[in-house]
Residue frames as a rotation matrix with the C-alpha (Angstrom) as fourth column:
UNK 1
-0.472 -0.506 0.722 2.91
0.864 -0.100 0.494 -13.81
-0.178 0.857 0.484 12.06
UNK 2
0.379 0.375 -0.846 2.16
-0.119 -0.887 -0.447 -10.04
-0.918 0.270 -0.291 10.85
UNK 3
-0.218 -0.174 0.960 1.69
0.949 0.192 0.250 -9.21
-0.228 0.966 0.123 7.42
UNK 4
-0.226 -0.101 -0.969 2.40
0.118 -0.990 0.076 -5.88
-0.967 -0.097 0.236 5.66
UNK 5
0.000 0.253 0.967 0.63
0.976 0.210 -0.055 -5.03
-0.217 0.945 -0.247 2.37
UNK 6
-0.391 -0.556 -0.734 1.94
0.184 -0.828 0.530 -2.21
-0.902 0.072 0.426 0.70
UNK 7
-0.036 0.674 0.738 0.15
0.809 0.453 -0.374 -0.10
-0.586 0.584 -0.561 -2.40
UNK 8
-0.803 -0.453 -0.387 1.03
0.367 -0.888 0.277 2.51
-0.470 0.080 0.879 -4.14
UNK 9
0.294 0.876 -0.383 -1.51
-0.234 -0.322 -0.917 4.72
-0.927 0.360 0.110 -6.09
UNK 10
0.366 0.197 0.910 -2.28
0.725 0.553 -0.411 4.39
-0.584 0.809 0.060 -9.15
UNK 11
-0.583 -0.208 0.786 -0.96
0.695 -0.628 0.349 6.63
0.421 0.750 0.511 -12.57
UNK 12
0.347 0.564 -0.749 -2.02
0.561 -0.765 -0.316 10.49
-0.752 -0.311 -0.582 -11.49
UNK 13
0.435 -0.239 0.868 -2.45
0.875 -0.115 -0.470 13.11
0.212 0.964 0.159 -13.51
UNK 14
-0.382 -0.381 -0.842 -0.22
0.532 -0.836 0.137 16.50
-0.756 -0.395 0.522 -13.47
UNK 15
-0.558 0.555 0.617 -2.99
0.610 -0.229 0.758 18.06
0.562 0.800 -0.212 -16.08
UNK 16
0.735 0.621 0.272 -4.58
0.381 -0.710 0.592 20.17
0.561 -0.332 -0.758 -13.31
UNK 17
-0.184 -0.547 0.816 -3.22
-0.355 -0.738 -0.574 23.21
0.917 -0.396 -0.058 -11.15
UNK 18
0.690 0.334 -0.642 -3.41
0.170 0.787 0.593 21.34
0.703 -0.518 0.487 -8.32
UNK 19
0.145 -0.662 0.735 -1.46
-0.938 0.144 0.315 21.28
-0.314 -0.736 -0.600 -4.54
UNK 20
-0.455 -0.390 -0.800 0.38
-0.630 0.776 -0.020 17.72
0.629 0.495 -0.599 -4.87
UNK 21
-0.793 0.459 0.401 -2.31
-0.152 0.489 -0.859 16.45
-0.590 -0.742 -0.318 -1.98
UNK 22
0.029 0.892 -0.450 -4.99
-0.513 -0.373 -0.773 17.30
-0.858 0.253 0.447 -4.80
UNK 23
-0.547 -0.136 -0.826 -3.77
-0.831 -0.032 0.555 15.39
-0.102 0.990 -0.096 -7.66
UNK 24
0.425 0.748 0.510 -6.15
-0.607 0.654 -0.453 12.73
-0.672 -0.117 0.732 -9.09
UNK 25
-0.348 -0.250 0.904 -5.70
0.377 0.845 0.379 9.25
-0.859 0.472 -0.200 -10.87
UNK 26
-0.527 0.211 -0.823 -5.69
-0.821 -0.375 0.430 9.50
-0.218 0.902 0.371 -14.17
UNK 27
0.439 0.651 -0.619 -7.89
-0.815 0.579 0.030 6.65
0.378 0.491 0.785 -16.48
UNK 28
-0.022 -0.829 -0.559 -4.95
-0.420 0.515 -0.747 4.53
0.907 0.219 -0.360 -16.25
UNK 29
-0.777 -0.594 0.205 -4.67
-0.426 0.258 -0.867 4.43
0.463 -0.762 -0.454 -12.85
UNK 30
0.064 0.911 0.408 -8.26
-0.987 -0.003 0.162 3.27
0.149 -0.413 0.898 -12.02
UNK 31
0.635 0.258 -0.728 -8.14
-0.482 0.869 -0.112 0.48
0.604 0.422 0.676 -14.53
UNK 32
-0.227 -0.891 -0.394 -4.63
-0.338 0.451 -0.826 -0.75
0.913 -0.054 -0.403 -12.92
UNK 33
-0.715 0.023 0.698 -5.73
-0.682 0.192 -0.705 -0.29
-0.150 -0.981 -0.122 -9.40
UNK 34
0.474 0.879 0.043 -8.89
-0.837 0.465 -0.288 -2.74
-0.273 0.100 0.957 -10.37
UNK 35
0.573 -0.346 -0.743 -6.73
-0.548 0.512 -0.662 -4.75
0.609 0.786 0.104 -12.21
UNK 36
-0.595 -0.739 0.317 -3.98
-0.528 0.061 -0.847 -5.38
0.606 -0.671 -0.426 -8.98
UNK 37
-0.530 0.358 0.769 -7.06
-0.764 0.191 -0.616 -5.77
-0.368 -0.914 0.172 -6.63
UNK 38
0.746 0.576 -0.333 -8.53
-0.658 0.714 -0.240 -9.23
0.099 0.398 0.912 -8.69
UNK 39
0.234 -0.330 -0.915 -5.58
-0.078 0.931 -0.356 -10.69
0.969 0.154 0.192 -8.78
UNK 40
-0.769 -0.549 0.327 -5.12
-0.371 -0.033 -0.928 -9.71
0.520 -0.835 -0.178 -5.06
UNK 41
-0.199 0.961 0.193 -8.03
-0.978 -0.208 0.026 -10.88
0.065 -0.184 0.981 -4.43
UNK 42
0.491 0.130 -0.861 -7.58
-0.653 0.709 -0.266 -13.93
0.576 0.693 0.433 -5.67
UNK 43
-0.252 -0.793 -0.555 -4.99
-0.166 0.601 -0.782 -14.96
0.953 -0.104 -0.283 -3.33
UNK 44
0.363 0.541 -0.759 -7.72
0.538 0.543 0.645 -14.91
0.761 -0.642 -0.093 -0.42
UNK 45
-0.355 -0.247 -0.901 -6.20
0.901 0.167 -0.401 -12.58
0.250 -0.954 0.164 1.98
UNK 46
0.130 0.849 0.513 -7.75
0.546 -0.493 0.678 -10.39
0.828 0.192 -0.527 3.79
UNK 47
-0.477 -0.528 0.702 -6.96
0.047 -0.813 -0.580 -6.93
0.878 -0.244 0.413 5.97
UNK 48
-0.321 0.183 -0.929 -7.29
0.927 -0.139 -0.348 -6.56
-0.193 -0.973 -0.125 9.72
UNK 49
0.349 0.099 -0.932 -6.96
0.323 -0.946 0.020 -2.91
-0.880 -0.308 -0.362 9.15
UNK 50
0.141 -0.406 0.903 -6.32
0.990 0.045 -0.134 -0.47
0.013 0.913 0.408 6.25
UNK 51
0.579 0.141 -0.803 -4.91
0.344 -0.935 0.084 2.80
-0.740 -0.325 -0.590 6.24
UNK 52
0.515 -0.065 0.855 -4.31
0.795 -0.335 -0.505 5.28
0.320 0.940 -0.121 3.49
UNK 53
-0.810 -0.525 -0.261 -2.35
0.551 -0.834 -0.033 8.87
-0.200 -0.171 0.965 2.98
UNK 54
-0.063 0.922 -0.381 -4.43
0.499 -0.301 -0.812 11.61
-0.864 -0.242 -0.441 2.39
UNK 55
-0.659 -0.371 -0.655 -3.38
-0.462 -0.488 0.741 12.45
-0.594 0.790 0.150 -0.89
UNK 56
0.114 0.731 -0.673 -6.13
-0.925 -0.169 -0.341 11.94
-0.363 0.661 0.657 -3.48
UNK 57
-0.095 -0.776 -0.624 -4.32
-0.951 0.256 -0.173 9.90
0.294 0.577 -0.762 -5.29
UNK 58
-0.816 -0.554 0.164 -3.54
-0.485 0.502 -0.716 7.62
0.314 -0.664 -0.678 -2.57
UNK 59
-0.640 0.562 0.524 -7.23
-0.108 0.609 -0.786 7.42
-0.761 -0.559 -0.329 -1.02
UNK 60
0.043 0.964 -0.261 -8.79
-0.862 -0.096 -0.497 7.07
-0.504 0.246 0.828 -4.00
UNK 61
-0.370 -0.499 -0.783 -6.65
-0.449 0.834 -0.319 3.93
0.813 0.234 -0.533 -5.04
UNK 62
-0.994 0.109 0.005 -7.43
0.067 0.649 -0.757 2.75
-0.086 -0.753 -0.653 -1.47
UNK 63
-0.069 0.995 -0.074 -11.43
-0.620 -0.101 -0.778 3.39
-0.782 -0.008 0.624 -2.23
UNK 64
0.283 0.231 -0.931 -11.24
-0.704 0.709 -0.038 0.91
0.651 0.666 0.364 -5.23
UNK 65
-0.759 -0.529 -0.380 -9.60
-0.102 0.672 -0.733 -1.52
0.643 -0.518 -0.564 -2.79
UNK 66
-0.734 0.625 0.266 -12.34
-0.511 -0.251 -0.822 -0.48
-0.447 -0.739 0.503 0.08
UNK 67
0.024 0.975 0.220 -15.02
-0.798 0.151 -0.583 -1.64
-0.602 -0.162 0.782 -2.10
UNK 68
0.079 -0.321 -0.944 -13.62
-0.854 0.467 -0.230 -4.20
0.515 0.824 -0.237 -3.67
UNK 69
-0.797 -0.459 -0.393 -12.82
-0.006 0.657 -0.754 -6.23
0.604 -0.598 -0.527 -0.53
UNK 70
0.129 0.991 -0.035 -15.86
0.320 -0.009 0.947 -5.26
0.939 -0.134 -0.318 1.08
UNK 71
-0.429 -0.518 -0.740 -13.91
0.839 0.075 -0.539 -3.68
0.335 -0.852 0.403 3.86
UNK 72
0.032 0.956 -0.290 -16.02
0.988 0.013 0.151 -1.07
0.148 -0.292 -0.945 5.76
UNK 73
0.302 -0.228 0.926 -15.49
0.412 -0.844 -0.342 2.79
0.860 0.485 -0.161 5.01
UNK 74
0.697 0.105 0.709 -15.86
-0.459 -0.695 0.554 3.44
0.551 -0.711 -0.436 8.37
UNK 75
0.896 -0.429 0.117 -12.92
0.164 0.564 0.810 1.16
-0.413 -0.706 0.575 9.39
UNK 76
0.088 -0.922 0.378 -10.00
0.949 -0.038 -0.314 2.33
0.304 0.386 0.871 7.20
UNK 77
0.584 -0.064 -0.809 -8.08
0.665 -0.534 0.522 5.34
-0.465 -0.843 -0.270 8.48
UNK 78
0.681 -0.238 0.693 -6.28
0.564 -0.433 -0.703 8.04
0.467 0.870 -0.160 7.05
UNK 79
0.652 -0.604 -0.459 -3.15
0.463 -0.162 0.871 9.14
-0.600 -0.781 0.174 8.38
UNK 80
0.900 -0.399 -0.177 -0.37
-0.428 -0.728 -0.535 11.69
0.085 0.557 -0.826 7.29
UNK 81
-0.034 -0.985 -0.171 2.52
-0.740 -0.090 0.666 9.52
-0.672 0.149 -0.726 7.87
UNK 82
0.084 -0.047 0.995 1.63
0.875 0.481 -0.051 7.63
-0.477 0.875 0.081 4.56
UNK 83
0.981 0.148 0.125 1.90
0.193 -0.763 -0.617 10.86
0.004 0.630 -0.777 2.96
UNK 84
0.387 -0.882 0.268 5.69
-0.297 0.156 0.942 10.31
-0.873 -0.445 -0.202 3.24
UNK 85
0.978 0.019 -0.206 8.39
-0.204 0.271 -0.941 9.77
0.038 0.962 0.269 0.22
UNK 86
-0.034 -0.986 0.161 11.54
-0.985 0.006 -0.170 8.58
0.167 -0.165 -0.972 2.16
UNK 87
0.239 0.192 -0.952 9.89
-0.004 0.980 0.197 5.67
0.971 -0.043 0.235 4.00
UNK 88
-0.587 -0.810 0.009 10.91
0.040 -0.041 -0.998 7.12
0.809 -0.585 0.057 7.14
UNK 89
-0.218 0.937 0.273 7.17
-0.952 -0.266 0.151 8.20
0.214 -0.227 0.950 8.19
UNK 90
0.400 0.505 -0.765 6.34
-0.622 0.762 0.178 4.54
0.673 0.404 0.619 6.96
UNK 91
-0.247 -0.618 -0.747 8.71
0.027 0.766 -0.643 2.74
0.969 -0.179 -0.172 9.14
UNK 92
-0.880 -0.201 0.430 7.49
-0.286 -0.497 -0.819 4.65
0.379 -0.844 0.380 12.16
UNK 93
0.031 0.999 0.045 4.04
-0.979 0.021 0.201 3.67
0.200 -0.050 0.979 11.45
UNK 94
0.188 0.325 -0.927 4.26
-0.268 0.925 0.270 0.28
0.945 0.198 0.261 10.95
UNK 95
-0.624 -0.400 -0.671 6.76
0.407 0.567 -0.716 -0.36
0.667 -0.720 -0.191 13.97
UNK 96
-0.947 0.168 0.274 4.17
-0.300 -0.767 -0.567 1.55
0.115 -0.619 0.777 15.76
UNK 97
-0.056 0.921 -0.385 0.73
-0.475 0.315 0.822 -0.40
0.878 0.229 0.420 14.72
UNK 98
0.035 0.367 0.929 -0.92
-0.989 0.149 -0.021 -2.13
-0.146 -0.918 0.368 17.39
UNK 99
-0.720 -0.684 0.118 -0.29
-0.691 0.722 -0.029 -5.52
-0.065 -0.103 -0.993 17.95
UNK 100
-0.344 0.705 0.621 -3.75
-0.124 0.621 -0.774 -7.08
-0.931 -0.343 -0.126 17.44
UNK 101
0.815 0.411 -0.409 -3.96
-0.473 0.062 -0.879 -6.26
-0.335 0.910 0.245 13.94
UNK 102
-0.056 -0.884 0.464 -1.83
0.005 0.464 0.886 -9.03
-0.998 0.052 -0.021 12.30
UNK 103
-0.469 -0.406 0.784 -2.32
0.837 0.077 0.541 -8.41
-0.281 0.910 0.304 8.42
UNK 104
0.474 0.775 -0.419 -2.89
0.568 -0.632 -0.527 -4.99
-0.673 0.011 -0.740 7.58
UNK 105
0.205 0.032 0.978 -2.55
0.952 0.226 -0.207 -2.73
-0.228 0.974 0.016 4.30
UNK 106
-0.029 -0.283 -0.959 -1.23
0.439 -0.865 0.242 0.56
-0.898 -0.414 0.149 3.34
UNK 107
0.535 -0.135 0.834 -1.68
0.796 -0.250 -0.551 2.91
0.283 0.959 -0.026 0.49
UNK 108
0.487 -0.480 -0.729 0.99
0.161 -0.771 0.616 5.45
-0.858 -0.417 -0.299 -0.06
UNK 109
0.775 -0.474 -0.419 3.83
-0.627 -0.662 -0.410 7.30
-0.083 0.580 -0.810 -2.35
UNK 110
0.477 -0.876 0.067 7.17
0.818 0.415 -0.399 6.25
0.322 0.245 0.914 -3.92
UNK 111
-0.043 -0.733 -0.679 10.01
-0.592 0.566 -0.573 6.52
0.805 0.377 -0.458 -3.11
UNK 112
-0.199 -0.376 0.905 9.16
-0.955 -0.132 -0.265 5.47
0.219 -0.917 -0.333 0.13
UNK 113
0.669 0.608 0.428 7.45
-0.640 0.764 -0.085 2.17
-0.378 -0.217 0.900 -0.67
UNK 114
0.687 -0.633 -0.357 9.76
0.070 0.546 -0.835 0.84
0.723 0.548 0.420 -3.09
UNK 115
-0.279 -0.834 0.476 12.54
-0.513 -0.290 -0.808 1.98
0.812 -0.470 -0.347 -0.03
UNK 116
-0.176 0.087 0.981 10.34
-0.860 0.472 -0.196 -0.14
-0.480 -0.877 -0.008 2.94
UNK 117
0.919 0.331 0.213 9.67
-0.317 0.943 -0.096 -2.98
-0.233 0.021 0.972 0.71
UNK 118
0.436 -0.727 -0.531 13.20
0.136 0.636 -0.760 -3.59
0.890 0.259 0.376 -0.05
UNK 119
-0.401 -0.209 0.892 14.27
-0.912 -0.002 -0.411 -2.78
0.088 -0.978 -0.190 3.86
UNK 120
-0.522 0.155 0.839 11.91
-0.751 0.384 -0.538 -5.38
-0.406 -0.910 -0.084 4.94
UNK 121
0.610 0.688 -0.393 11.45
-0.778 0.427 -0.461 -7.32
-0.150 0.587 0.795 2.20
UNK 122
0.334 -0.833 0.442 13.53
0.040 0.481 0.876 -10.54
-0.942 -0.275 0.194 1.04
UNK 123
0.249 -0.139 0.958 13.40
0.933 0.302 -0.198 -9.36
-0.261 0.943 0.205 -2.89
UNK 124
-0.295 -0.077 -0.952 14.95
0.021 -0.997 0.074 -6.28
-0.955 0.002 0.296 -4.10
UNK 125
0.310 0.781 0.543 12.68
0.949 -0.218 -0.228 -4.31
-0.059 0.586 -0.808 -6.11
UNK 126
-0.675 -0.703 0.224 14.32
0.734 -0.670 0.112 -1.60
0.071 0.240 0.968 -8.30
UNK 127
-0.996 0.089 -0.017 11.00
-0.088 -0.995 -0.057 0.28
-0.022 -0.055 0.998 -8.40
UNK 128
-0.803 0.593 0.067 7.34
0.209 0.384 -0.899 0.16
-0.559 -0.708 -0.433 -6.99
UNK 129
-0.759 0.486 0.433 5.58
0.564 0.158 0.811 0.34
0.326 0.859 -0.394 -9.91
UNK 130
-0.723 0.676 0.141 2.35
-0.691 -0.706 -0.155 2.87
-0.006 -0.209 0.978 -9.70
UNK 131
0.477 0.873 -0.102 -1.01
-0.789 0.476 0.389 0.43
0.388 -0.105 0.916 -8.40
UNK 132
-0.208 -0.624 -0.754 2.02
-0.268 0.777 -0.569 -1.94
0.941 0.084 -0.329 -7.60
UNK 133
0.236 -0.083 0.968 1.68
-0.959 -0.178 0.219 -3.81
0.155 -0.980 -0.121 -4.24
UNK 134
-0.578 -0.788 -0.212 4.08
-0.375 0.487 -0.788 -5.72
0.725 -0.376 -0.577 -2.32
UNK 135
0.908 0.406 0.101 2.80
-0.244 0.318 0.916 -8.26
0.340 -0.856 0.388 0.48
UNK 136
-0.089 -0.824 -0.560 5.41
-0.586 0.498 -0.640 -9.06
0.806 0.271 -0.527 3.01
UNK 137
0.718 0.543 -0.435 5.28
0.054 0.580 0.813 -11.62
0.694 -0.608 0.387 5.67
UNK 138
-0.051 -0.805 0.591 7.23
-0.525 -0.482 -0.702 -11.36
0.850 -0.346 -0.398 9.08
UNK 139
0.222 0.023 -0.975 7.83
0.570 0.808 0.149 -14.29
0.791 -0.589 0.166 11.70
UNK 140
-0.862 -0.362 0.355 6.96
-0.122 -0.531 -0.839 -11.77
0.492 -0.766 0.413 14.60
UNK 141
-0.257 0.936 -0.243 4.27
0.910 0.318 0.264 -10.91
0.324 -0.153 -0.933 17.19
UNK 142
0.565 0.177 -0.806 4.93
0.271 -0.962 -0.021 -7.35
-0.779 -0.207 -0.592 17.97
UNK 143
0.962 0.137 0.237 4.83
0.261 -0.720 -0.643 -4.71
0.082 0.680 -0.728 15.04
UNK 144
0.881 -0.461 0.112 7.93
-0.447 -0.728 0.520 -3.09
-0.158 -0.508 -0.847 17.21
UNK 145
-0.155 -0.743 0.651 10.21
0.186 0.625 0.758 -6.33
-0.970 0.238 0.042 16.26
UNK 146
0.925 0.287 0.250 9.71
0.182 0.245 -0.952 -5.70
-0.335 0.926 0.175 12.26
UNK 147
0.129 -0.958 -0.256 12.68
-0.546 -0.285 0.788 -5.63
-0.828 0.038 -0.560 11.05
UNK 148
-0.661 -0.161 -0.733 13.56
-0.748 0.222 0.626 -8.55
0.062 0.962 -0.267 7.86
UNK 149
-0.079 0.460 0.884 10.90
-0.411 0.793 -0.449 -10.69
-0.908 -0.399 0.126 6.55
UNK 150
-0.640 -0.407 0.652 10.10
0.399 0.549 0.734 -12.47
-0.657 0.730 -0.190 3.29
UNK 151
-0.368 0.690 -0.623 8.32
-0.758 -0.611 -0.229 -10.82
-0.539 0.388 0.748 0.59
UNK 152
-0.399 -0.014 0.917 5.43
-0.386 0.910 -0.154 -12.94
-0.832 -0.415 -0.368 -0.37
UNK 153
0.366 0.651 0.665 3.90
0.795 0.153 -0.587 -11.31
-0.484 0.744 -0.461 -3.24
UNK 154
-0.454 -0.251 -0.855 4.50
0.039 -0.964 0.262 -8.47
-0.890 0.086 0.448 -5.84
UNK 155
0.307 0.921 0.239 0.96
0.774 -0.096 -0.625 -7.79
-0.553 0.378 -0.743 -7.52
UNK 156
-0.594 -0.574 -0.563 2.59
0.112 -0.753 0.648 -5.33
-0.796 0.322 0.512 -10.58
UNK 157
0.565 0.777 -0.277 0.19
-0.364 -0.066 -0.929 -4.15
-0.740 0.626 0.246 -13.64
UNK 158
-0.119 -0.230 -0.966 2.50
-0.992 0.072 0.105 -4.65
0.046 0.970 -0.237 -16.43
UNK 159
-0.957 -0.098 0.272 2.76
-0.110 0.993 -0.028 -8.57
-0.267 -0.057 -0.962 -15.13
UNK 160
-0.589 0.653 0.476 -0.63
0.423 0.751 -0.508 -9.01
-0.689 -0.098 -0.718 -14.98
UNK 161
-0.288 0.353 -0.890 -1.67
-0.723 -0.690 -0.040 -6.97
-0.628 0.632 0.454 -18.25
């Protein structure tokens, strides 16, 4: 079994002059992303591998996750195709992950999450909520077969406010 955990960032702000690689989380988006990782937390599972976009945003949502899980800085990865807002990047990656990592975790951008978690999800989800994150679960053994699986969670702030 392979498991895909999907995360958008959290609430950014568009208060600074900023390239859109540079924008930061606003307040909001800390608290949420804290708020997502407890109750994800809760459910006990736990990342082979984690990789992030490089968009502020993005790794600094995945750095509240990082130390939250206790998952080692020097083991999550940063990669431009999370930096991706079709889902087309995203699909390439995943079907592309090595095959030894069987549950592993992604922060990125809309539209492209809310577009792979209903591809390969079994719930359609009108929109990935900012801090939102989707687990889904796939009855494969090689990344390269992903294709439909069942979505097992959706970890949304407003629910868990």
């Amino acid at each position: 079994m392979k498991r895909l955990i999907l995360v958008r960032h959290g609430k950014s702000s568009w208060e600074y002059q900023v390239n859109d690689k540079d924008r930061p989380l606003k307040e909001r988006g800390i608290r949420d992303g804290h708020l997502v990782l407890s109750e994800f937390k809760s459910l006990g599972v736990l990342p082979d591998a984690i990789f992030s976009s490089p968009a502020n945003r993005a790794l600094h949502t995945c750095m509240i996750f990082l130390r939250g899980l206790d998952f080692p800085f020097t083991s999550f990865q940063l990669t431009d195709f999370l930096y991706d807002f079709s889902g087309e990047s995203v699909f390439t990656f995943v079907t592309n992950l090595d095959d030894t990592l069987d549950t592993v975790m992604l922060f990125g951008h809309n539209y492209a999450f809310t577009n792979v978690a209903n591809t390969y999800g079994s719930t359609s989800i009108d929109n990935v909520p900012t801090s939102g994150l989707v687990q889904i679960n796939f009855n494969i053994d090689h990344w390269k077969d992903a294709d439909k699986g069942i979505t097992k969670h959706t970890l949304f702030p407003k629910q868990l406010r």
